[in-house]
C-alpha positions as CSV (number, residue, x, y, z in Angstrom):
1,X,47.0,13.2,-38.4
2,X,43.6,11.5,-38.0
3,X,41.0,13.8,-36.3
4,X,39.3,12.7,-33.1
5,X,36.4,10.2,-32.8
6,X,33.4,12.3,-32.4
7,X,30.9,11.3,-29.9
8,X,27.2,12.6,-30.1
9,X,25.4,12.8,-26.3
10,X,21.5,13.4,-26.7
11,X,19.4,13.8,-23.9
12,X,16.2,14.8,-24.1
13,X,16.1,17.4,-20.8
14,X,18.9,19.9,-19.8
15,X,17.5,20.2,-16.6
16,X,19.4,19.5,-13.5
17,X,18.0,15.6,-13.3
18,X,19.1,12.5,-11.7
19,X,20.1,11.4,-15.5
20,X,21.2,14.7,-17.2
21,X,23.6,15.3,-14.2
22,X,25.3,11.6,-14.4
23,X,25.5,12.3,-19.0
24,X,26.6,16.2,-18.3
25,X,29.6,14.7,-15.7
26,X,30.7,11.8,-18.2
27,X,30.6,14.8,-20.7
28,X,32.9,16.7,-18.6
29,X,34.8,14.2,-18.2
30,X,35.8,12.6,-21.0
31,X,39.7,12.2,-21.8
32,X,39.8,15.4,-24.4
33,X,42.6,13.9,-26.0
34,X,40.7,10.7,-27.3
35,X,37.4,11.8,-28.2
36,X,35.5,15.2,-29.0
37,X,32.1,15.6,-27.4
38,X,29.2,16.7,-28.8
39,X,25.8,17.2,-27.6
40,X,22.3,17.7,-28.2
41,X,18.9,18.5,-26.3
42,X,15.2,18.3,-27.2
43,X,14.7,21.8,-25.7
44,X,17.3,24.7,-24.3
45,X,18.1,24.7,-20.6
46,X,20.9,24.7,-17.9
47,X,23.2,21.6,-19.3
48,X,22.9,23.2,-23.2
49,X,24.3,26.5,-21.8
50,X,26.8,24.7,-19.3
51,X,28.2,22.3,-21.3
52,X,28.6,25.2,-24.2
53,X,30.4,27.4,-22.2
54,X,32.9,24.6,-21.1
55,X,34.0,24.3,-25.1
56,X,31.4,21.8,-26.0
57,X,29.0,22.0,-29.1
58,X,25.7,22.0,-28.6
59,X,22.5,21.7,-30.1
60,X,18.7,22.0,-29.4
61,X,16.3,19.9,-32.0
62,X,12.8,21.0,-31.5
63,X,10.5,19.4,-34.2
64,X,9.6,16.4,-33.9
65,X,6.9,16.3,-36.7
66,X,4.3,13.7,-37.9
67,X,5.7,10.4,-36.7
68,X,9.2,12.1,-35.2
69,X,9.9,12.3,-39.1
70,X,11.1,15.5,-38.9
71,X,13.4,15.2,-36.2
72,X,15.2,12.1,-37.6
73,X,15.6,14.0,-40.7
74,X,17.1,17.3,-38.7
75,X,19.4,14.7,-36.3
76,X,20.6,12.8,-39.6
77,X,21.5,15.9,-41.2
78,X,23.2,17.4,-37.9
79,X,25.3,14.1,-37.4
80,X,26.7,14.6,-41.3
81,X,27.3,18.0,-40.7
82,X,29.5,17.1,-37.6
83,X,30.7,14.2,-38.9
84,X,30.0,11.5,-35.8
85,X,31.3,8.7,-35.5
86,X,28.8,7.2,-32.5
87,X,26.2,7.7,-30.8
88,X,25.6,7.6,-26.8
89,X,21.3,7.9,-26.2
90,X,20.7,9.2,-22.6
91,X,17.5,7.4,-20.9
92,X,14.5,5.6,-22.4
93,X,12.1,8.1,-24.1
94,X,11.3,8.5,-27.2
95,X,13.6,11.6,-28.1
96,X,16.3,9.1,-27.9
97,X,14.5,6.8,-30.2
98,X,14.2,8.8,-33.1
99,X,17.9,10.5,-33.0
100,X,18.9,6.8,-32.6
101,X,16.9,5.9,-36.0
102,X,18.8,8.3,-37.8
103,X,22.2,7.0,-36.5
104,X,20.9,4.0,-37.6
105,X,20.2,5.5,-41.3
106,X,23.7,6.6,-41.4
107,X,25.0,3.1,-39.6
108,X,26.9,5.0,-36.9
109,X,27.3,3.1,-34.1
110,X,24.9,3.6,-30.7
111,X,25.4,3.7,-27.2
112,X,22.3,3.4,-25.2
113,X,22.3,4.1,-21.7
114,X,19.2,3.1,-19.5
115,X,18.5,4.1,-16.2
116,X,14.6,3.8,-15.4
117,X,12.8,1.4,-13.8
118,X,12.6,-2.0,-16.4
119,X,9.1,-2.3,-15.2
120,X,7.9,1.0,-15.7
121,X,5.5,1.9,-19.1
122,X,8.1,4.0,-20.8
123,X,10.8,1.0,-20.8
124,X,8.2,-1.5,-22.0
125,X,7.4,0.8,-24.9
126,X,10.7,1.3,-26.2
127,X,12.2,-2.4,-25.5
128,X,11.9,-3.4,-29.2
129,X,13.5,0.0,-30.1
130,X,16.6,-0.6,-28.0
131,X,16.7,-4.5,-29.3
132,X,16.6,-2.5,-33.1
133,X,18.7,0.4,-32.7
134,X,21.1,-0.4,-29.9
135,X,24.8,-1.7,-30.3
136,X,25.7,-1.5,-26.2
137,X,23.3,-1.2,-23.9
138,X,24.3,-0.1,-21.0
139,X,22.5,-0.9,-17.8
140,X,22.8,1.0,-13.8
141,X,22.1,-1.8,-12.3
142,X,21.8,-6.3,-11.9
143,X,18.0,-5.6,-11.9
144,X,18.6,-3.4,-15.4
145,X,20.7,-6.2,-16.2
146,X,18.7,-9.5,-15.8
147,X,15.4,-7.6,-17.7
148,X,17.6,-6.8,-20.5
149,X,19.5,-10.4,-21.1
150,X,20.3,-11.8,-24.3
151,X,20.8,-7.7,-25.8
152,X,24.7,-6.4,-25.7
153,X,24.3,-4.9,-22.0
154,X,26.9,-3.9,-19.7
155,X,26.5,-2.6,-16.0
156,X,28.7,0.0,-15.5
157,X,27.3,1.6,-12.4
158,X,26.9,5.8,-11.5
159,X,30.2,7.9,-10.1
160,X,30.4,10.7,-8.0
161,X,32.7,13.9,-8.8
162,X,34.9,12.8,-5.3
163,X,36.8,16.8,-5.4
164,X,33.1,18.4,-6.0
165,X,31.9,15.9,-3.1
166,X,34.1,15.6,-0.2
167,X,34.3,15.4,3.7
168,X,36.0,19.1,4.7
169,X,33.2,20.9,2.8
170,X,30.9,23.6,4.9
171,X,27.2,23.1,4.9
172,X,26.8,26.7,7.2
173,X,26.0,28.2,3.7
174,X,22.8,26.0,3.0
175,X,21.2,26.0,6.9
176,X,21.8,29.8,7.2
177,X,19.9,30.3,3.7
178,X,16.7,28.5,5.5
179,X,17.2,29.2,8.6
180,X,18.6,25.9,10.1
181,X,20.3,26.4,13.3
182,X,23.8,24.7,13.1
183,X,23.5,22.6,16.1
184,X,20.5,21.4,15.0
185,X,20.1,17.3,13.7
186,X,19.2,17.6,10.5
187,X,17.6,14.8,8.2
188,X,16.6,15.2,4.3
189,X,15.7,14.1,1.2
190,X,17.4,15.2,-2.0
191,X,16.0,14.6,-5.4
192,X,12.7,14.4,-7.3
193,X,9.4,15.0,-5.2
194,X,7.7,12.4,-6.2
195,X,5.7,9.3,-5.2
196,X,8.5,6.5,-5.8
197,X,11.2,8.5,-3.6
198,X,9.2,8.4,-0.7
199,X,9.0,12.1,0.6
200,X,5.4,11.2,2.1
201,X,7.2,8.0,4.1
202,X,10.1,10.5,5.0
203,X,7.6,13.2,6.5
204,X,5.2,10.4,8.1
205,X,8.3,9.2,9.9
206,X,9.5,12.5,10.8
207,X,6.2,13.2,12.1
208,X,7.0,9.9,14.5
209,X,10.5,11.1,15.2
210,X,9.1,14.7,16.5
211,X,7.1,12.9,19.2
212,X,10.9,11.6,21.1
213,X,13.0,14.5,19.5
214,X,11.3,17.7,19.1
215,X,14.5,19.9,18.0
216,X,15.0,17.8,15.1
217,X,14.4,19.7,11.5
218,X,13.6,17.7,8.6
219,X,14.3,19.1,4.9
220,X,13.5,18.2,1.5
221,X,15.6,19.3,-1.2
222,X,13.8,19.2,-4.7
223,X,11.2,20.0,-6.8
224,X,9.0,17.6,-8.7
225,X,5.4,17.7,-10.9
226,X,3.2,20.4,-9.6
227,X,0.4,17.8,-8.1
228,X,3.3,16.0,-6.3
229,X,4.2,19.3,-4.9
230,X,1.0,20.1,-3.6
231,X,0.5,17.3,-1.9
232,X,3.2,17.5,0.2
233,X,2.0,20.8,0.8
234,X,-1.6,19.3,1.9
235,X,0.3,16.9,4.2
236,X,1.7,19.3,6.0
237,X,-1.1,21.5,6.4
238,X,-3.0,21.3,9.8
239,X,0.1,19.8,11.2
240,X,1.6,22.5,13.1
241,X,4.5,21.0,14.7
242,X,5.6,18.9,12.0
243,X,4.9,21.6,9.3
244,X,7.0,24.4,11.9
245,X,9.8,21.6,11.5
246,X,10.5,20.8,7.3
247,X,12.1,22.7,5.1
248,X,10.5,22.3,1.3
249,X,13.9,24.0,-0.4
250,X,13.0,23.4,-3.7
251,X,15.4,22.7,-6.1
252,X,18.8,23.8,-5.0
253,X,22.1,23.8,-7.5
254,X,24.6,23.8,-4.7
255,X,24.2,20.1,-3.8
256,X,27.8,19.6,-2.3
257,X,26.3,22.4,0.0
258,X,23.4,20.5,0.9
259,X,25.2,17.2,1.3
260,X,27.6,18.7,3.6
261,X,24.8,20.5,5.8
262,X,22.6,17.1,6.4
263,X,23.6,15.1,9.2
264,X,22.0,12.0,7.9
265,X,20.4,11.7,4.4
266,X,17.3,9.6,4.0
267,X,16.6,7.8,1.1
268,X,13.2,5.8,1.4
269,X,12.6,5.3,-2.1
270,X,10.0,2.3,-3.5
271,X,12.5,2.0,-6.5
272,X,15.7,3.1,-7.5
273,X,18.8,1.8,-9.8
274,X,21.6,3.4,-9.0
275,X,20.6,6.4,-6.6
276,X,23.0,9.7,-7.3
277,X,22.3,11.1,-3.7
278,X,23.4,8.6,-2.1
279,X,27.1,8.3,-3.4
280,X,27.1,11.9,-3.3
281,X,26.1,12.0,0.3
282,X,28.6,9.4,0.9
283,X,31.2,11.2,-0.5
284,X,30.8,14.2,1.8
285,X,31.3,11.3,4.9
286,X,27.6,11.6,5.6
287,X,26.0,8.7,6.9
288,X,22.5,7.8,4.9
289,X,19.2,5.6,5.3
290,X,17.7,4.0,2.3
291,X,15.3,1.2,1.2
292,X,17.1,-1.6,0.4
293,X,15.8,-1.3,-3.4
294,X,17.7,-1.4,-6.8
295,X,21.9,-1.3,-6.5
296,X,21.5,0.6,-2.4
297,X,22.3,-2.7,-0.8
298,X,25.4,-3.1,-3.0
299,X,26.5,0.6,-2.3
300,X,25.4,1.0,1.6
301,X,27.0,-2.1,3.9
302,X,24.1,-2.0,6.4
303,X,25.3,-1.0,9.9
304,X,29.3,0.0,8.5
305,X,28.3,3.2,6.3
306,X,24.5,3.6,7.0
307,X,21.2,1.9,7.8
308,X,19.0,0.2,5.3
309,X,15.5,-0.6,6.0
310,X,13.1,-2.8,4.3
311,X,11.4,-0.9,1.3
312,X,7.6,0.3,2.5
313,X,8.6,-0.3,6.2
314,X,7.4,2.7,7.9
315,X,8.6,1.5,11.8
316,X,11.7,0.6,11.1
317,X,12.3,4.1,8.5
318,X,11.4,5.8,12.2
319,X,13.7,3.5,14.4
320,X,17.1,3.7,12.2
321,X,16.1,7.9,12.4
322,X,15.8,7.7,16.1
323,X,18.9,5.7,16.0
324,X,20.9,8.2,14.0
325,X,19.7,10.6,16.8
326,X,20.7,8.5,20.0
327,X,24.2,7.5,18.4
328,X,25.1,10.3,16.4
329,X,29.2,9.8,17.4
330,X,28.3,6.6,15.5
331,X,27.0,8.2,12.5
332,X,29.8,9.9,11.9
333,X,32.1,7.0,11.8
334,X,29.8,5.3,9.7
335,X,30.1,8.3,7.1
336,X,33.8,7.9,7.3
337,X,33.4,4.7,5.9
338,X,30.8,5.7,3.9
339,X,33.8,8.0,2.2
340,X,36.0,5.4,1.7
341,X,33.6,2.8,0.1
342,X,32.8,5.7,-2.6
343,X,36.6,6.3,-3.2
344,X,37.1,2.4,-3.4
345,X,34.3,1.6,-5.5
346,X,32.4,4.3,-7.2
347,X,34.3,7.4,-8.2
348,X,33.4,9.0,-11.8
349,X,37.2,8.6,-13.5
350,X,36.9,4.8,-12.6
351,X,32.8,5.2,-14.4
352,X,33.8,7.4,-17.5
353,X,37.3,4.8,-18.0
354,X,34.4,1.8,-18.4
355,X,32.6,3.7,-20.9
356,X,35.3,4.8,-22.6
357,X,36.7,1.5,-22.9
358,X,33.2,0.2,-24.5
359,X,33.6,3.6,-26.9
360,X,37.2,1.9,-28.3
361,X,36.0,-1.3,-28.5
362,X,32.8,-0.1,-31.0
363,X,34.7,2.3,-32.7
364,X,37.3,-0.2,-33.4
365,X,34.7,-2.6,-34.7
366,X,34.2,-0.4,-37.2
367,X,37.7,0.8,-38.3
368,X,37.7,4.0,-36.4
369,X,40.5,3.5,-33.8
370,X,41.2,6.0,-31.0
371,X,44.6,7.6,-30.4
């Protein structure tokens, strides 16, 4: 009997990201029986030990060397060793680059998955790389989509773990940690601190909330760089009330927990593709605001399973949260159908069956069928 297509993941953080989480899930969830996983990580951390102590191989490559020389040498002779048979890149950075050169050296197919803004520096850098080096791409969203036309791109968007993520879970956990009374409306932010999420917006507008709803709390859930962190801390500072009000968490593992103890997440991000929080929000029947950036207008029906507001619109960020306040029976119906729209149209064994399929049909291309 034939042994199983082997399938080299390579991300180039372990850490408990946006992107790491959505490659560690597909990971997980791969059909066993089809295909054996492997995966490696430009430095040790949380998804290397996790993914290792689920049965999975792992490896850390470290040295880069002149020119990232050294580390297509290492990943070349890694992939031989293992004997892969394709290769799925995780995000636009340059780690990814160079492990994809030395697939390339050995002809084995690649996967390369892109997430980040198509705009952003990063992107622009390594578009001639993914032309080169890239089999599939494959893209999280129609804005993804249209900058990358005339490569071999597929949109396949994000999925959300709907057992991990679900309606009956208890939040008491996460407001009793910090201090959150229970019946207290609580708003938050979940993810990177950082200037293209929007926590400044989300703390201006709380700051306007406050003034017609004083018992509202307000938390933010995340870490980011240590200069975006401190100036959330200088916003608050001198501003007593709001400051007496938000809840800077830091980064949190427990984000069913979280979901499930928000009443409303807010989401006013200047750019997103396919934002995790919010399916994972929606999942846990919350009902969420966002920008109406990237794939959020597909995911959210405006006014059915949350409110979206124009991207940079302060006022109306501050009228849909006072509106989550004076209709909160209506909130919850709207995360009802928030539920049901993720169970419909984004779970993760409907996103992992789409990349699988593009798995058999490159592997096949190549003679390497899959039971």
């Amino acid at each position: 009997m034939n042994s199983l297509p082997s399938i080299l993941y390579v991300s180039h953080t372990p850490a408990l990201k946006g992107s790491a989480i959505s490659l560690g899930q597909l990971i997980l969830g791969l059909d066993r029986a089809r295909f054996k996983p492997v995966a490696v990580f430009s430095k040790p951390g949380y998804w290397a030990d996790h993914l290792k102590e689920q049965g999975i191989r792992t490896h850390v490559l470290r040295d880069r060397g002149f020119l990232g020389w050294r580390l297509i040498s290492t990943a070349k002779a890694f992939m031989d060793r293992v004997g892969v048979d394709l290769v799925h890149l995780n995000s636009a950075v340059p780690f990814c680059k160079y492990v994809g050169m030395a697939a390339r050296l050995r002809r084995t197919p690649v996967v390369w998955h892109i997430r980040e803004d198509p705009r952003s520096k990063r992107v622009r850098r390594l578009r001639k790389w993914i032309h080169l080096l890239a089999d599939r791409v494959i893209v999280v969203s129609t804005e993804l989509e249209q900058a990358f036309g005339g490569y071999p791109v597929v949109k396949i968007f994000n999925g959300v773990d709907t057992e991990r993520f679900r309606p009956d879970l208890s939040g008491n956990g996460f407001r009793d940690r910090f201090g959150i009374p229970r019946e207290t409306f609580l708003f938050g932010v979940v993810g990177t601190v950082e200037e293209r999420k929007g926590t400044l917006t989300f703390l201006t507008a709380a700051e306007s909330v406050l003034q017609s709803a004083p018992d509202a709390r307000f938390a933010v859930v995340g870490d980011g760089m240590p200069e975006d962190m401190d100036r959330v801390r200088r916003f608050l500072a001198g501003r007593d009330a709001l400051g007496s009000r938000v809840i800077l968490t830091g980064r949190l593992d427990n984000i069913p927990e979280v979901m499930a103890g928000l009443d409303v997440l807010v989401m006013p991000s200047l750019w997103e593709g396919f934002p995790r929080s919010l399916i994972e929000a929606m999942a846990c029947a919350r009902a969420a605001i966002a920008s109406d950036v990237g794939e959020t207008p597909f995911i959210l029906e405006d006014g059915k399973s949350g409110l979206l507001v124009p991207r940079g619109d302060q006022a109306a960020l501050v009228q849909a949260m006072r509106r989550c306040l004076w209709e909160r029976e209506a909130m919850k119906e709207m995360g009802l159908r928030a539920r049901q729209r993720v169970l419909a149209r984004f779970s993760l064994q409907g996103h992992i069956g789409l990349i699988q399929a593009r798995y058999e049909e490159l592997l096949a291309s190549r003679g390497c069928p899959v039971p």
